[in-house]
BALOBA-1460 file (C-alpha; in Angstrom, 3 decimals):
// residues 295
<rec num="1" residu="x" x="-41.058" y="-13.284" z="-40.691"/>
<rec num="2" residu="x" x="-43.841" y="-12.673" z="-38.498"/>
<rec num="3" residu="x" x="-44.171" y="-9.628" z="-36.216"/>
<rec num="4" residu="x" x="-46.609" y="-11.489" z="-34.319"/>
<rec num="5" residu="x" x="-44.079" y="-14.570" z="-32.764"/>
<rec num="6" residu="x" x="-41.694" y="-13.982" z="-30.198"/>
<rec num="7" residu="x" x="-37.930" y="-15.697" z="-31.319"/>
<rec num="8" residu="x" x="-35.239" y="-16.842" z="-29.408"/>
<rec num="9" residu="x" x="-31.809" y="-17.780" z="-30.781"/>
<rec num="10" residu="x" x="-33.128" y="-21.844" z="-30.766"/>
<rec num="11" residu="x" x="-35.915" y="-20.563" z="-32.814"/>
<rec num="12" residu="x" x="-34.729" y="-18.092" z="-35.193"/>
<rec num="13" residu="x" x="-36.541" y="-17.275" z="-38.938"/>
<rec num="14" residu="x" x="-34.941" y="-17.708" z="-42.012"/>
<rec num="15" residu="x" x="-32.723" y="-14.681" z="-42.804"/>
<rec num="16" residu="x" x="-32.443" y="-14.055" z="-46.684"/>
<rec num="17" residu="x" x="-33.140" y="-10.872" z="-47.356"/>
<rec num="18" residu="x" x="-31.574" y="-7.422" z="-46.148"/>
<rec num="19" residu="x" x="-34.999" y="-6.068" z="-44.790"/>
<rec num="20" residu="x" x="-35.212" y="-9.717" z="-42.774"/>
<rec num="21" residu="x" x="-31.289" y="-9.272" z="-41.605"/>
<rec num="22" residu="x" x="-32.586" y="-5.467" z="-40.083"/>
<rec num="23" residu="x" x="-36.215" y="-6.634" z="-38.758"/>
<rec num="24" residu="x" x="-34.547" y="-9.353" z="-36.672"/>
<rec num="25" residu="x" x="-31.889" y="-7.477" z="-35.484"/>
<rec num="26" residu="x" x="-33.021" y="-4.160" z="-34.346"/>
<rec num="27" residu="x" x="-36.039" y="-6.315" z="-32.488"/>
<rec num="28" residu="x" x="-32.727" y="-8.264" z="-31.309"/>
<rec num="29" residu="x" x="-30.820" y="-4.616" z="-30.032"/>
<rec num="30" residu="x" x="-34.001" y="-3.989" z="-28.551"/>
<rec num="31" residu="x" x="-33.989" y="-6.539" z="-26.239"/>
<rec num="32" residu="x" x="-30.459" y="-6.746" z="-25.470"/>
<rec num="33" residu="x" x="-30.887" y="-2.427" z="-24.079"/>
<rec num="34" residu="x" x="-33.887" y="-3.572" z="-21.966"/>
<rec num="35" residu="x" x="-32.092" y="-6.202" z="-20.090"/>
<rec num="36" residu="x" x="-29.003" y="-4.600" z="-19.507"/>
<rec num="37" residu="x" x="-31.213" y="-1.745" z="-18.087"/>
<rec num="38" residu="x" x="-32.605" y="-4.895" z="-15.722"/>
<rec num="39" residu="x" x="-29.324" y="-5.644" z="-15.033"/>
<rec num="40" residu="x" x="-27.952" y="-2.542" z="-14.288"/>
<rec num="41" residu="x" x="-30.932" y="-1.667" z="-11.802"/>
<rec num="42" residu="x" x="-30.277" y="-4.893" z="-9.784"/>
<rec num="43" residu="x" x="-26.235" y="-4.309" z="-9.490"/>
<rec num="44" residu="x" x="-27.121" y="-0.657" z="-8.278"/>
<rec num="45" residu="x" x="-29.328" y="-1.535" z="-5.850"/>
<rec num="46" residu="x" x="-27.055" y="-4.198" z="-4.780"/>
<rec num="47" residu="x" x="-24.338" y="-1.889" z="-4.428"/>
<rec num="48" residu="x" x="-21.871" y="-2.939" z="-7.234"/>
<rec num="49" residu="x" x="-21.374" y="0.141" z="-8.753"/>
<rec num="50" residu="x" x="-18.722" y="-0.536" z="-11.548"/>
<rec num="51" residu="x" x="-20.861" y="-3.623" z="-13.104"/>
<rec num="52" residu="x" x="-23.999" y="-1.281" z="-13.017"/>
<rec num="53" residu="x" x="-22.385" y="0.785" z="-15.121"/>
<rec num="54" residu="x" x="-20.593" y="-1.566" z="-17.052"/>
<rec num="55" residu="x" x="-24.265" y="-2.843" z="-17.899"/>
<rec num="56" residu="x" x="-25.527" y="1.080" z="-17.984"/>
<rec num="57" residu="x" x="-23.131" y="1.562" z="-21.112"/>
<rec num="58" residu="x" x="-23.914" y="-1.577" z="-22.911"/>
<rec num="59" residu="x" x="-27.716" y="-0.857" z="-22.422"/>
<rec num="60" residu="x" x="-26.531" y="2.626" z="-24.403"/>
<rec num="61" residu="x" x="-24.548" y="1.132" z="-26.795"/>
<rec num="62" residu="x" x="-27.585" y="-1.172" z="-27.994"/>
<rec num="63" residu="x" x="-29.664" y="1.674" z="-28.080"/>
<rec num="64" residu="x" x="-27.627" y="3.298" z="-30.296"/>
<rec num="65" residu="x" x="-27.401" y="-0.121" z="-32.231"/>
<rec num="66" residu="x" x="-30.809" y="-0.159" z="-32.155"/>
<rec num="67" residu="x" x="-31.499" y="3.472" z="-33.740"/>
<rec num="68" residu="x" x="-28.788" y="2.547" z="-36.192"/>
<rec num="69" residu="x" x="-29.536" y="-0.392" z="-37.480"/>
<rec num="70" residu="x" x="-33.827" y="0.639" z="-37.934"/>
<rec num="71" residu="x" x="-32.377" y="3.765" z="-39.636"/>
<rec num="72" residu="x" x="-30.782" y="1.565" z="-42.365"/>
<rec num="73" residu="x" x="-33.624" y="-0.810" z="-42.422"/>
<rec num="74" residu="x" x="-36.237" y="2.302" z="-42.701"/>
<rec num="75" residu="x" x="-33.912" y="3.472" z="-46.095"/>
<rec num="76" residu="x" x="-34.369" y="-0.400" z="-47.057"/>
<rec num="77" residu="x" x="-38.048" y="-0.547" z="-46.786"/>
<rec num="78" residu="x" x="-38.293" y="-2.253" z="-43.276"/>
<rec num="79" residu="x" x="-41.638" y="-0.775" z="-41.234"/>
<rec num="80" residu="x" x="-39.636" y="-0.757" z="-37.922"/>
<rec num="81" residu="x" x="-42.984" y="-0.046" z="-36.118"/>
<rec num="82" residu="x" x="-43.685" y="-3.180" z="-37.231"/>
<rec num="83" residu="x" x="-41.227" y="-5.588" z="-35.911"/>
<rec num="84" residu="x" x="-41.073" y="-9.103" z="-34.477"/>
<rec num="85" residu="x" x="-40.939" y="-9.951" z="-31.069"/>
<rec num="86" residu="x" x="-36.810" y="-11.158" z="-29.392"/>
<rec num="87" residu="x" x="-36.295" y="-12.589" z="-25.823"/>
<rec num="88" residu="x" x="-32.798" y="-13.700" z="-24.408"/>
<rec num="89" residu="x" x="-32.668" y="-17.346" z="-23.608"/>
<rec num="90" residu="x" x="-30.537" y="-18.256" z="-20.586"/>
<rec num="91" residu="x" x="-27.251" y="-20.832" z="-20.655"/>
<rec num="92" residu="x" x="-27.770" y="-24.570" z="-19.203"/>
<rec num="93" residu="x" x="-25.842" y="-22.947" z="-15.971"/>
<rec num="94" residu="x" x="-28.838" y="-20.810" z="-15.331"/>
<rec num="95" residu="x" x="-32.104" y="-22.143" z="-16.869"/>
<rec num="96" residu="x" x="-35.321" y="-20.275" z="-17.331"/>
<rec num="97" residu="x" x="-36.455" y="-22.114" z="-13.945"/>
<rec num="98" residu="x" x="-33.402" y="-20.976" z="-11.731"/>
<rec num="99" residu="x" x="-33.705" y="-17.792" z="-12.783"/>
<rec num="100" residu="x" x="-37.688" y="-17.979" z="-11.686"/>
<rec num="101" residu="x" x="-36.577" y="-19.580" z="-8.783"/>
<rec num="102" residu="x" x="-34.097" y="-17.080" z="-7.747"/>
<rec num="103" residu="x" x="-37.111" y="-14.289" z="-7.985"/>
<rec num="104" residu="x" x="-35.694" y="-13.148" z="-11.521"/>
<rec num="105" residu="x" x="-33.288" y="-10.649" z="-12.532"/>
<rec num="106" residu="x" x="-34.425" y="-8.207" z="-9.857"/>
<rec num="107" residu="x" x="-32.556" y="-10.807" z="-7.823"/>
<rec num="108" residu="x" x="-29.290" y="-12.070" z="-9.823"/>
<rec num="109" residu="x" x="-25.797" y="-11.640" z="-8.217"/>
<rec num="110" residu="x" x="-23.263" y="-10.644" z="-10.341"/>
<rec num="111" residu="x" x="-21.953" y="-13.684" z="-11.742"/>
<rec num="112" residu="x" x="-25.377" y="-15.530" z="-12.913"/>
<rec num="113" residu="x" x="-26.331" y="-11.462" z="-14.694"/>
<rec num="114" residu="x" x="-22.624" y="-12.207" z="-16.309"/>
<rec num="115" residu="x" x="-23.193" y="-15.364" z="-17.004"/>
<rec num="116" residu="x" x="-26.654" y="-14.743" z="-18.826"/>
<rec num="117" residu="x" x="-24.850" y="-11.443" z="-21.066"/>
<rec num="118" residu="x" x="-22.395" y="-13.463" z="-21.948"/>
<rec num="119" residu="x" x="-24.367" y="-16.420" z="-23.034"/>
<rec num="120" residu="x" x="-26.934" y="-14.298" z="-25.140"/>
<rec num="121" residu="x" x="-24.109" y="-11.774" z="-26.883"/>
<rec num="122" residu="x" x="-22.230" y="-15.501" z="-27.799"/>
<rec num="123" residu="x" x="-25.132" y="-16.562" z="-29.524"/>
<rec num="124" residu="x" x="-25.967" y="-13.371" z="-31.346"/>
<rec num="125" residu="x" x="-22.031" y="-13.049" z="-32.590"/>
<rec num="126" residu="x" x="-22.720" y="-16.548" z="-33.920"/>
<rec num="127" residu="x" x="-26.073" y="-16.334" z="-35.325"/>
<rec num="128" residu="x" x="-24.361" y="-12.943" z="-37.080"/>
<rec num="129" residu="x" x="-21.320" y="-15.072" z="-38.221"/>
<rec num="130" residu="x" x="-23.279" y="-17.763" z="-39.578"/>
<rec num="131" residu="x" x="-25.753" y="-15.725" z="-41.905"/>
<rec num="132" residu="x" x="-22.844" y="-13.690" z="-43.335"/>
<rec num="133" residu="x" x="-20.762" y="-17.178" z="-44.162"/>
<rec num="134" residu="x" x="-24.042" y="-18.701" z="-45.842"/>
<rec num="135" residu="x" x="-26.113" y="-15.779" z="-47.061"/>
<rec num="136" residu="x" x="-26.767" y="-15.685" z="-50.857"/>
<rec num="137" residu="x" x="-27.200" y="-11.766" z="-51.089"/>
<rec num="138" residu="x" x="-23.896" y="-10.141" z="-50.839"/>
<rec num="139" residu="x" x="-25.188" y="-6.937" z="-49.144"/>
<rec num="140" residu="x" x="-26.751" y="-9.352" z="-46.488"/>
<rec num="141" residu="x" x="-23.255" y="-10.761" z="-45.958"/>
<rec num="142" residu="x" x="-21.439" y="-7.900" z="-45.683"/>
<rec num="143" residu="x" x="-24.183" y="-6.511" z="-42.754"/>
<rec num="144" residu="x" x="-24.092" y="-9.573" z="-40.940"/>
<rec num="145" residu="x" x="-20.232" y="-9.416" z="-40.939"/>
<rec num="146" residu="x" x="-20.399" y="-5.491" z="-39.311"/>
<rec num="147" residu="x" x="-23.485" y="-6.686" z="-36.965"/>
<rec num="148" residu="x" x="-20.732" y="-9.962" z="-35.983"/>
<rec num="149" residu="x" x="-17.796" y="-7.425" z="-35.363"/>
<rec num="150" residu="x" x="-19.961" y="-5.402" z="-32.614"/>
<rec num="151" residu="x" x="-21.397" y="-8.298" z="-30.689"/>
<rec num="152" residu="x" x="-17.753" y="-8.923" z="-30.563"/>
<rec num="153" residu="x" x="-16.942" y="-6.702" z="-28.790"/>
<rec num="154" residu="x" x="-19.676" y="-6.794" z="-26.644"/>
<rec num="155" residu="x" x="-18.524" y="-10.636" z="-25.605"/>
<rec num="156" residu="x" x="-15.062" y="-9.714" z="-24.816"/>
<rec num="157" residu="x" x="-15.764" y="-7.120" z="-22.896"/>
<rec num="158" residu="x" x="-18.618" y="-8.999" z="-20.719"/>
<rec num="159" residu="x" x="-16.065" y="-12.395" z="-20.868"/>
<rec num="160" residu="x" x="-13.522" y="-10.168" z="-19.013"/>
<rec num="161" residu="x" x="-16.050" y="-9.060" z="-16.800"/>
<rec num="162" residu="x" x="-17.452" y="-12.413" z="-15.630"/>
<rec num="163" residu="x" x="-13.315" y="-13.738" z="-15.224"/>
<rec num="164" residu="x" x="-13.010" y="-10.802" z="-12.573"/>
<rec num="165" residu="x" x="-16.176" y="-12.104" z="-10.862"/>
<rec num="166" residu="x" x="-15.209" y="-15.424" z="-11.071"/>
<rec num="167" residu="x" x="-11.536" y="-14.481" z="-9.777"/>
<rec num="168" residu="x" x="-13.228" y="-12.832" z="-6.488"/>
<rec num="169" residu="x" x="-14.858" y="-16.148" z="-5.816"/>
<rec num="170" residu="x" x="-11.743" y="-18.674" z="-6.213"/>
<rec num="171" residu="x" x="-8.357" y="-18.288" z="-7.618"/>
<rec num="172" residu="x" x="-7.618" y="-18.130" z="-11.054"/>
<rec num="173" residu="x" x="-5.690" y="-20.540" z="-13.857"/>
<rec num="174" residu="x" x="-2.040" y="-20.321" z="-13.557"/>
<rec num="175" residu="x" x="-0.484" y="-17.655" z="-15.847"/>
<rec num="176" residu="x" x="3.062" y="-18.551" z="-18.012"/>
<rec num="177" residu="x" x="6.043" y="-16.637" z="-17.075"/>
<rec num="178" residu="x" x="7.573" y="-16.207" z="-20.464"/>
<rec num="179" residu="x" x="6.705" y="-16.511" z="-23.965"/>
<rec num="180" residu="x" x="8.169" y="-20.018" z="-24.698"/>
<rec num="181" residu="x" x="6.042" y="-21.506" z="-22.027"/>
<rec num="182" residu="x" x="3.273" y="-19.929" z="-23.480"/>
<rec num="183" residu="x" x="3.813" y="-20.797" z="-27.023"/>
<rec num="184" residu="x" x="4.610" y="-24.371" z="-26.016"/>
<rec num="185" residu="x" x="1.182" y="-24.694" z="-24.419"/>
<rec num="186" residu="x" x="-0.516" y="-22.971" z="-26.911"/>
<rec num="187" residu="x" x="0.956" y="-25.335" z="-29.779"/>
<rec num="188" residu="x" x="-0.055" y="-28.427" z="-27.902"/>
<rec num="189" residu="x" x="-3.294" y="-26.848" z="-26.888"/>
<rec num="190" residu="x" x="-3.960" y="-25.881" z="-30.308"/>
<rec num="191" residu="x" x="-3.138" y="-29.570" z="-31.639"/>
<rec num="192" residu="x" x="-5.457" y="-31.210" z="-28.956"/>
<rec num="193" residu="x" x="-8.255" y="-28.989" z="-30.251"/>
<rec num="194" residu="x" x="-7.964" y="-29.295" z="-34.239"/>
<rec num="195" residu="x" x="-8.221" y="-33.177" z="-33.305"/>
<rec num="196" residu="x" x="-11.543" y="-32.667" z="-31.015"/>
<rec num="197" residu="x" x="-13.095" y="-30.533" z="-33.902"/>
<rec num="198" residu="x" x="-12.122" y="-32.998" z="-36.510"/>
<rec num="199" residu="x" x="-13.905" y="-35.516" z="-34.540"/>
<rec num="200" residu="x" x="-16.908" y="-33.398" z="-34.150"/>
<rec num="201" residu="x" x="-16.834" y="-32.684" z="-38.107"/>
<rec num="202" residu="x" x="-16.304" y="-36.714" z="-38.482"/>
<rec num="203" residu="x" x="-19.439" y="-37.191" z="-36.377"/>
<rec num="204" residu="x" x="-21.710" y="-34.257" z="-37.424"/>
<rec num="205" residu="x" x="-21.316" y="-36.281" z="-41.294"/>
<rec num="206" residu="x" x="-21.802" y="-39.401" z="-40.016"/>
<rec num="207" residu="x" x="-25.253" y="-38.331" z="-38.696"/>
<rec num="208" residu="x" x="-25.942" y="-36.283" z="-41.811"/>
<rec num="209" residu="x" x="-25.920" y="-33.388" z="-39.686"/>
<rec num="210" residu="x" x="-24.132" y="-31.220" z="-42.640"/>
<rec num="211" residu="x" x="-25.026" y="-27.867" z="-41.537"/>
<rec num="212" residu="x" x="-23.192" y="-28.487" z="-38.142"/>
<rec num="213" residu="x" x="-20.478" y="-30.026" z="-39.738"/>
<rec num="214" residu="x" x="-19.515" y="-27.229" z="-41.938"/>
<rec num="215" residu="x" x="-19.751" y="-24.506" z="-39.422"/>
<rec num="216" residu="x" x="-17.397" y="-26.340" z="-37.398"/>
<rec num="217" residu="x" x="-14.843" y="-27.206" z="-40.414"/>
<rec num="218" residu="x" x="-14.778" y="-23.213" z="-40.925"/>
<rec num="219" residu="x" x="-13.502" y="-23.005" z="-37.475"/>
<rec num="220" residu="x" x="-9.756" y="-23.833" z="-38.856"/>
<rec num="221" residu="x" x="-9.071" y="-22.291" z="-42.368"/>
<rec num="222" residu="x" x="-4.977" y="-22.185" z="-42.136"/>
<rec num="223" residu="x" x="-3.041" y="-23.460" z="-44.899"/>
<rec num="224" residu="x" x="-3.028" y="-27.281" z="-43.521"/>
<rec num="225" residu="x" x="-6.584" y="-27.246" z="-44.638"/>
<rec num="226" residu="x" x="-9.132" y="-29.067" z="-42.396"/>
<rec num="227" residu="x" x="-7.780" y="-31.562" z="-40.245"/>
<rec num="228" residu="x" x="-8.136" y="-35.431" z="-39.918"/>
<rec num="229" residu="x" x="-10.088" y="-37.620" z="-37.536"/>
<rec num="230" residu="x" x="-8.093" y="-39.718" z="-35.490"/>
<rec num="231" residu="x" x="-8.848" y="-43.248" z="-36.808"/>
<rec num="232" residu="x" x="-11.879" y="-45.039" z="-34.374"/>
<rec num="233" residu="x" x="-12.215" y="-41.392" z="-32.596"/>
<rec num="234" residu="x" x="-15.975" y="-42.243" z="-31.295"/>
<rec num="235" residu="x" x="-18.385" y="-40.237" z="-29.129"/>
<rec num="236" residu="x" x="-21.422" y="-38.162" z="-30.648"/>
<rec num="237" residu="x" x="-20.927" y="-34.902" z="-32.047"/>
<rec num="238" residu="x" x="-22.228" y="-33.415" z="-28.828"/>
<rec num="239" residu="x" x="-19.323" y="-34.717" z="-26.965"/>
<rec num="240" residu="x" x="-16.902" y="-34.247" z="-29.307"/>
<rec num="241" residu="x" x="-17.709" y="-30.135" z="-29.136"/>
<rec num="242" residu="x" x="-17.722" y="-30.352" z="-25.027"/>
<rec num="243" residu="x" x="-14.399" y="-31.784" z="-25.531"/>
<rec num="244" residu="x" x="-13.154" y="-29.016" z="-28.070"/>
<rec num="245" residu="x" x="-15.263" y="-26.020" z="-25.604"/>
<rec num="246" residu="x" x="-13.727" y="-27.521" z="-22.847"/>
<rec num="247" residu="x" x="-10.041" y="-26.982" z="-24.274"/>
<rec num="248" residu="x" x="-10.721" y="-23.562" z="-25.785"/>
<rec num="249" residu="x" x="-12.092" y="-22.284" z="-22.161"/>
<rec num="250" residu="x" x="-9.040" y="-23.988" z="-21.037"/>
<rec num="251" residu="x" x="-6.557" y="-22.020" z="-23.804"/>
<rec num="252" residu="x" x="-8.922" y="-18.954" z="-22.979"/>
<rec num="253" residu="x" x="-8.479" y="-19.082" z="-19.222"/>
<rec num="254" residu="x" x="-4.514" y="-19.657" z="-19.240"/>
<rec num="255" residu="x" x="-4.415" y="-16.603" z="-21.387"/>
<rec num="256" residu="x" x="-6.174" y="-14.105" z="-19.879"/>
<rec num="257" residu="x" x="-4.139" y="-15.147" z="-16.463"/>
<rec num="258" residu="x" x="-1.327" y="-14.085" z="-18.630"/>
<rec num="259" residu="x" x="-2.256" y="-10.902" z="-19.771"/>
<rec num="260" residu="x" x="-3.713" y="-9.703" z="-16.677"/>
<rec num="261" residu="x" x="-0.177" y="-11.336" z="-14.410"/>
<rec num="262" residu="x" x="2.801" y="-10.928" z="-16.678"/>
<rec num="263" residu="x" x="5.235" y="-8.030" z="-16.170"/>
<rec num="264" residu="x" x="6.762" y="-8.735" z="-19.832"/>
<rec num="265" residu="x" x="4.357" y="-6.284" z="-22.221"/>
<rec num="266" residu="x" x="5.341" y="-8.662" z="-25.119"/>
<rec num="267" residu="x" x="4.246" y="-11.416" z="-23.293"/>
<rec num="268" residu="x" x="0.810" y="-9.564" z="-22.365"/>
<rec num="269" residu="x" x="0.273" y="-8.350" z="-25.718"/>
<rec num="270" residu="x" x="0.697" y="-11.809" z="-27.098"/>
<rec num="271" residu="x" x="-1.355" y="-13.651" z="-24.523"/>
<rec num="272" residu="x" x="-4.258" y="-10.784" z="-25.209"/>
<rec num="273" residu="x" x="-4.209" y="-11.182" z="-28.800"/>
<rec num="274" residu="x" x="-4.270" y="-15.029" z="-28.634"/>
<rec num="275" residu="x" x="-7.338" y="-14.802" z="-26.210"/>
<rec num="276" residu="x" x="-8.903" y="-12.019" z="-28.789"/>
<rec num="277" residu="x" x="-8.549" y="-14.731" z="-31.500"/>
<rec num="278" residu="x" x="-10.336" y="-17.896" z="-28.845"/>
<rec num="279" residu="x" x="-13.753" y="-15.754" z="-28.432"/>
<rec num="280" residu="x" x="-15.078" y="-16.232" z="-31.529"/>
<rec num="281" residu="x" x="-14.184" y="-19.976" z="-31.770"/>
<rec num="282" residu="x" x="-15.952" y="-20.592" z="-28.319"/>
<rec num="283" residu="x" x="-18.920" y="-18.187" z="-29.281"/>
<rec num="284" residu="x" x="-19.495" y="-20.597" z="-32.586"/>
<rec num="285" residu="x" x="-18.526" y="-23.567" z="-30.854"/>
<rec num="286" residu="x" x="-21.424" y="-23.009" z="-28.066"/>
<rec num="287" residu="x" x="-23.950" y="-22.332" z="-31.137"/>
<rec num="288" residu="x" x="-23.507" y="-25.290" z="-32.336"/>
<rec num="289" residu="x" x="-23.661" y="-27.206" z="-29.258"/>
<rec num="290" residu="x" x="-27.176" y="-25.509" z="-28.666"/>
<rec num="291" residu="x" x="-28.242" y="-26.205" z="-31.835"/>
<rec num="292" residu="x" x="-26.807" y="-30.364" z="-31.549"/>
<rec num="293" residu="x" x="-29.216" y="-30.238" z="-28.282"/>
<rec num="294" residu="x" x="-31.970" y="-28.607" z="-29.667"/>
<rec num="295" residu="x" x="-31.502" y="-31.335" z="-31.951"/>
């Protein structure tokens, strides 16, 4: 790894080592505190209180990710005043010339600052959750898995965030008004998608594009193994995970409506711990999209 280069989650070194896991990642906390102090600033001055400090504590909470995580490293060896350079990239719904465009982050309204947290935590819970699925080292696995379980949280919390902005701007997706309407959407939902992904899986090997392919086939791990390609199912393995993003941002949408409409607690708690269990497909699922257009 060199201390010299500047990475961004398209451009990432090889991670095989438990010194490499900390370099990269404190440099990565480290980054992720200085924009949310960026982003804070600009919803302060622009008068949005709550979301400044919504950023305010996540700026904190990387901090303290930060300390942590060099503190380890320093007891593994890792010289954390030597560390390699990290900048967020932005999501194709706000490139690097819109933001420029816009005057930069001193400039961002709420939902494009949302939209660029929520893009960069996505890709750091997936870059986390890939190195502790293929890592050799078990104690590099078993980091990687506790450094995936924070970003988590971090990208539900900034997912709910951006809904409420989103909500202020148009209406919302329709929430269900019981739990068999729910379940019934879910099921079909849930069929639709393992379809789309076993397309994408079917495509992925068909362009000897393994690495995708697997990542993707770890997406469903129940006990009806991994599931079959519809016979003739064509596209490109881009399209084929647009089509299974597009219906987990659907399943997503429908229920957090639920959670945050329903009267029926059972009903919320359900809908909230589906939703919990959607994040970390779509986080994975718009990895590997970046990395199928990065090509």
């Amino acid at each position: 790894m060199n201390k010299d280069e500047i990475y961004k989650f398209d451009a990432l070194p090889a991670v095989d080592s438990v010194p490499a896991l900390f370099a990269l990642a404190t440099a990565m906390e480290r980054e992720a505190a200085c924009r949310y102090d960026a982003l804070a600033a600009r919803m302060h001055a622009a008068g949005n209180a709550a979301l400044a400090r919504v950023f305010a504590d996540l700026a904190e909470q990387e901090r303290e990710h930060e300390h942590g995580i060099a503190e380890w490293g320093r007891r593994q060896g890792v010289d954390t005043d030597s560390l390699p350079g990290f900048r967020w990239q932005s999501p194709e719904s706000l490139s690097e010339d819109a933001v420029a465009d816009a005057g930069g982050e001193a400039l961002m309204t709420p939902l494009r600052a949302l939209e660029l947290a929520v893009h960069n935590e996505e890709r750091a819970f997936a870059f986390y959750v890939r190195i502790a699925s293929e890592a050799e080292e078990p104690a590099v696995r078993e980091y990687a898995e506790r450094m995936a379980d924070e970003e988590l949280g971090h990208v539900a919390l900034l997912r709910l965030e951006r809904r409420r902005a989103r909500r202020r701007i148009g209406p919302g997706t329709r929430a269900f008004a019981d739990t068999g309407a729910l379940r019934a959407y879910m099921d079909s939902g849930e069929t639709t998608l393992r379809g789309q992904l076993a397309a994408a899986v079917a495509a992925c090997r068909n362009q000897g594009l393994e690495g995708a392919a697997a990542r993707l086939a770890r997406l469903y791990t129940d006990a009806d193994g991994e599931p079959s390609a519809s016979p003739g199912s064509a596209g490109t393995p881009l399209s084929h995970v647009d089509a299974a993003l597009r219906t987990t941002e659907a399943l997503y949408a429908a229920l957090m409506s639920t959670a945050e409409e329903a009267k029926d607690e059972a009903l919320v708690r359900e809908a909230q711990s589906r939703a919990d269990g959607i994040v970390p497909r779509i986080a994975i699922l718009g990895d590997v999209r970046a990395g199928l257009v990065r090509g």
